[in-house]
VOPA-132184 format. One record per residue: x, y, z of N, C-alpha, C, O in turn; residue in one letter; residue number from 0. Coordinates in steps of 0.1 Angstrom, whole numbers. Layout:
BEGIN
((X Y Z) (X Y Z) (X Y Z) (X Y Z) "A" NUM)
...
This chain:
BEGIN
((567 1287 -2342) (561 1290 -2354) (547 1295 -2353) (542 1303 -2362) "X" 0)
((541 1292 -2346) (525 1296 -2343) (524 1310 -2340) (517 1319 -2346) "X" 1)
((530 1310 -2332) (530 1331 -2329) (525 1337 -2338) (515 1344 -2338) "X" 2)
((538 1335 -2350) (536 1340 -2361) (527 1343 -2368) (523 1354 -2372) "X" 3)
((520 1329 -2371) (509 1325 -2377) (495 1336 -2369) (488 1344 -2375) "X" 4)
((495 1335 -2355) (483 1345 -2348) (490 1358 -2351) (481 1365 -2353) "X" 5)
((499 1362 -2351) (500 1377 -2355) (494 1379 -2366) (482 1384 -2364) "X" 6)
((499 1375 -2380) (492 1373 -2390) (477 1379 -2393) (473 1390 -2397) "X" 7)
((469 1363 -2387) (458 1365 -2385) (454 1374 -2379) (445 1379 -2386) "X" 8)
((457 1381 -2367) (454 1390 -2362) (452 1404 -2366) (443 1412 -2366) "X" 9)
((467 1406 -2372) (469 1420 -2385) (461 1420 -2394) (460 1430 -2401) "X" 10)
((453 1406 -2397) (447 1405 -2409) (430 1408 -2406) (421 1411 -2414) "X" 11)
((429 1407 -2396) (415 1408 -2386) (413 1424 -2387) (403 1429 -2391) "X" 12)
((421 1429 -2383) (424 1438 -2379) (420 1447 -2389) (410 1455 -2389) "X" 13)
((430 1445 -2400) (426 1451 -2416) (413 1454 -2420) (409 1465 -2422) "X" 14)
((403 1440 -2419) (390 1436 -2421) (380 1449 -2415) (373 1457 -2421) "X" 15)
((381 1447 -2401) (374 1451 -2395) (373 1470 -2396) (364 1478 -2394) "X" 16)
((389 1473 -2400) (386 1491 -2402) (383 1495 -2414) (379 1506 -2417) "X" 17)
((385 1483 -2424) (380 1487 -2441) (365 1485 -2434) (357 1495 -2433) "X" 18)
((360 1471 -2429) (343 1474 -2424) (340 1483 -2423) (332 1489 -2431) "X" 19)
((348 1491 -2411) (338 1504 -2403) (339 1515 -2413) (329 1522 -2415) "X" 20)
((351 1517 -2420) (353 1527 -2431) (341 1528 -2442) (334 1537 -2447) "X" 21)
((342 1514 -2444) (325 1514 -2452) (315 1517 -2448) (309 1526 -2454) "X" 22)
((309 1512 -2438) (299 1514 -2425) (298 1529 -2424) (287 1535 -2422) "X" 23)
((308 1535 -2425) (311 1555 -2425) (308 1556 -2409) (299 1563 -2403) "X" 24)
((317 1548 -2404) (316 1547 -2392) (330 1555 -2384) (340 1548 -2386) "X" 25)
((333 1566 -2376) (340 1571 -2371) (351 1556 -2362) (349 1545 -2357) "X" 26)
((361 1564 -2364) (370 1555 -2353) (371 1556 -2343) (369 1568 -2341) "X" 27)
((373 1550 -2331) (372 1553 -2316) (388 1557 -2312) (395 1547 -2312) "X" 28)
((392 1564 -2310) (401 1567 -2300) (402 1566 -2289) (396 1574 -2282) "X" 29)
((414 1555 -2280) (415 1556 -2269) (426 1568 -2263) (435 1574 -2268) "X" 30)
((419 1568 -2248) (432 1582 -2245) (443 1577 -2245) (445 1564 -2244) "X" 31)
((453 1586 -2245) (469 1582 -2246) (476 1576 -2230) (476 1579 -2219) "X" 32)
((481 1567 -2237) (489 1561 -2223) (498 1547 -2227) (494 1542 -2238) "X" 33)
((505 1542 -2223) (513 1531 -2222) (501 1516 -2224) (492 1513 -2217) "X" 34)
((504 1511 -2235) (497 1500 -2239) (482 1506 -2244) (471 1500 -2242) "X" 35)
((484 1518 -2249) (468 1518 -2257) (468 1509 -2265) (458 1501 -2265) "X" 36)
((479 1508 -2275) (480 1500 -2291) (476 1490 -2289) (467 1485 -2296) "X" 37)
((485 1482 -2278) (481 1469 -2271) (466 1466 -2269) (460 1457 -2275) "X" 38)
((462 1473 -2262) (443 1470 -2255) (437 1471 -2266) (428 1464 -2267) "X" 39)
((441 1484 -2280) (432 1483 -2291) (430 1471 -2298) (421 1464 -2299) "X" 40)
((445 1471 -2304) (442 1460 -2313) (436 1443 -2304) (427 1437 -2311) "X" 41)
((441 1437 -2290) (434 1431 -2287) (420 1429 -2288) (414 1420 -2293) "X" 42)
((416 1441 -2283) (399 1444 -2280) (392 1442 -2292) (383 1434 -2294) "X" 43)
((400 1452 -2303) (393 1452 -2312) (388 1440 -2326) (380 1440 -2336) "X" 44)
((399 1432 -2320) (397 1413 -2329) (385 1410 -2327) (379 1403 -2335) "X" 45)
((374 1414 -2313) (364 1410 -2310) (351 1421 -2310) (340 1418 -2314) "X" 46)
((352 1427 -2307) (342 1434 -2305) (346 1451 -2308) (357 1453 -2312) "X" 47)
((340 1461 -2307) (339 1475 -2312) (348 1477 -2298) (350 1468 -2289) "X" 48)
((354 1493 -2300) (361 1498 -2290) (352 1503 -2283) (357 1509 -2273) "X" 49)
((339 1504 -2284) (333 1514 -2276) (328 1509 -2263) (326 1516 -2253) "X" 50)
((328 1495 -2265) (331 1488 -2250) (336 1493 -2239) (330 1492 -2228) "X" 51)
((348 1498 -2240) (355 1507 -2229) (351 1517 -2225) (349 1518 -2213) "X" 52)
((348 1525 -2231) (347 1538 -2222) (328 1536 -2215) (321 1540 -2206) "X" 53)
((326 1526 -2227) (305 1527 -2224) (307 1520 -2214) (296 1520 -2209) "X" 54)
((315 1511 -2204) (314 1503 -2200) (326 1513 -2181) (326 1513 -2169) "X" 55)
((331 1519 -2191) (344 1526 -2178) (335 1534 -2165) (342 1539 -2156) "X" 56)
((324 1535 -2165) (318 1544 -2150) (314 1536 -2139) (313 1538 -2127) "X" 57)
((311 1524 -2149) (311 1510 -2136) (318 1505 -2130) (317 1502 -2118) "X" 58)
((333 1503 -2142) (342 1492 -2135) (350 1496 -2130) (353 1508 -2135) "X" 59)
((359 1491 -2120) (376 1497 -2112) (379 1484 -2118) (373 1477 -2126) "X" 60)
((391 1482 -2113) (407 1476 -2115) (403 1460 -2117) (406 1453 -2127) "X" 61)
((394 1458 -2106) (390 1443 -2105) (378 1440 -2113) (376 1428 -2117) "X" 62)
((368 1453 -2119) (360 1450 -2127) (367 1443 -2143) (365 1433 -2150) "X" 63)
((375 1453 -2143) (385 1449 -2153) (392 1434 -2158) (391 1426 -2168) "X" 64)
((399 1438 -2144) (408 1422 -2145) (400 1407 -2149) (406 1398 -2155) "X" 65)
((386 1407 -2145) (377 1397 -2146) (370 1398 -2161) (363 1389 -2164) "X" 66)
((370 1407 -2167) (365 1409 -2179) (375 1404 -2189) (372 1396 -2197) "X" 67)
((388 1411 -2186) (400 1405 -2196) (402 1389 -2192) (405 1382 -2201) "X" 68)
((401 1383 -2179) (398 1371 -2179) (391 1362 -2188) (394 1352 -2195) "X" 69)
((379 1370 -2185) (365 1360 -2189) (369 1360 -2203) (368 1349 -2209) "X" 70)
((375 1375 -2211) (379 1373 -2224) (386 1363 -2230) (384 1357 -2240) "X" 71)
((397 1364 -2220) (408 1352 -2223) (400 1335 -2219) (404 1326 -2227) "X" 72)
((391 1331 -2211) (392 1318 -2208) (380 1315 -2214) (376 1303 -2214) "X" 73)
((371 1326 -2218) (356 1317 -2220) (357 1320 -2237) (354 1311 -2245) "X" 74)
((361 1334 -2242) (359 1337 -2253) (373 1334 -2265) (372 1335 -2277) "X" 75)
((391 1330 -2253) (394 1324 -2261) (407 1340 -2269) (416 1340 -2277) "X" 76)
((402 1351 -2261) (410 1362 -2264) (425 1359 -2271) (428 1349 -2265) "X" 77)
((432 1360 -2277) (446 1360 -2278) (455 1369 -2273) (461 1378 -2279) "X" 78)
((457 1364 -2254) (458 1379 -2252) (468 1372 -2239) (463 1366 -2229) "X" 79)
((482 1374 -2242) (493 1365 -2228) (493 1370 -2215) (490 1381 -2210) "X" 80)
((497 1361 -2210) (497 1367 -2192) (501 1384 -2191) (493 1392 -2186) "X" 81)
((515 1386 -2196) (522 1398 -2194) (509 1411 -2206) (505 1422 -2202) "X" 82)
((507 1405 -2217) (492 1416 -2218) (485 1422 -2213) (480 1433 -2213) "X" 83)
((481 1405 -2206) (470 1412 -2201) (471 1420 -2188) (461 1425 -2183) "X" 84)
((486 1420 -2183) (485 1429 -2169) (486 1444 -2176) (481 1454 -2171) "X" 85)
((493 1443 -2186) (497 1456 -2193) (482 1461 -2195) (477 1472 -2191) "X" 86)
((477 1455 -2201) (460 1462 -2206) (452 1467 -2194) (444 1477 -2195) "X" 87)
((454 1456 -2181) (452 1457 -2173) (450 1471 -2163) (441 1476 -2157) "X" 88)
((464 1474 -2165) (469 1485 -2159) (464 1497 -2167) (459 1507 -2162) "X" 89)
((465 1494 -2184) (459 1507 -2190) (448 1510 -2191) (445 1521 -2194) "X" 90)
((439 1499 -2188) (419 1499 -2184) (421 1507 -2169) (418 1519 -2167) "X" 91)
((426 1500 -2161) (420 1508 -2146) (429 1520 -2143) (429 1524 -2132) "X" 92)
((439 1528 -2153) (442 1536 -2148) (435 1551 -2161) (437 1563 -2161) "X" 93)
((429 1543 -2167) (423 1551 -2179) (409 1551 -2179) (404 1562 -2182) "X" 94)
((399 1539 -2176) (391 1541 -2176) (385 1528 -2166) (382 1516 -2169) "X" 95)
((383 1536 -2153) (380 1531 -2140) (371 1542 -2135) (376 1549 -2126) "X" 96)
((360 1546 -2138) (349 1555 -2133) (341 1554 -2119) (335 1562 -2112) "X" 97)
((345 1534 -2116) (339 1532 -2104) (352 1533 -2090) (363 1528 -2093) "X" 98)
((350 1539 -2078) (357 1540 -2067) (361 1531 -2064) (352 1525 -2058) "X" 99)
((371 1524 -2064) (379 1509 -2060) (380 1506 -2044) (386 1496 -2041) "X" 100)
């Protein structure tokens, strides 16, 4: 039963945060197209702006990544399952990995 309940909340976060920026007259960020964008947005976006990614993509490779979605998941509490996070994983370092691995 709990799943549920964090979807919920999550769709409902979600809601919040683009009526915000809509108000704010704040443009939307678009990620590039690939397998698990929807995924990495809506995660990412429960917490923080999307602009994180790309402002942040010329530094990190694969492993910069992986530790970030970590740190998200274990210090900040992300709602984000094992199998996510490899998926997001995979769609951060193959989309936006600016640093040489």
């Amino acid at each position: 039963m709990r799943r549920p309940l964090v979807l919920v909340a999550v769709s409902a976060a979600l809601a919040v945060a683009a009526v915000a920026a809509a108000a704010a007259g704040e443009e939307s960020l678009t990620l590039h197209e690939g397998s698990a964008r929807e995924l990495t947005a809506g995660r990412c976006a429960i917490c923080h702006s999307l602009d994180y990614i790309p402002n942040n993509a010329p530094v990190m490779d694969r492993s910069g990544w992986q530790k970030t979605i970590q740190k998200m998941r274990e210090r900040f509490g992300a709602p984000i399952s094992d199998p996510e996070a490899q998926q997001i994983l995979d769609y951060l370092a193959g989309n936006y990995a600016g640093k040489s691995q």
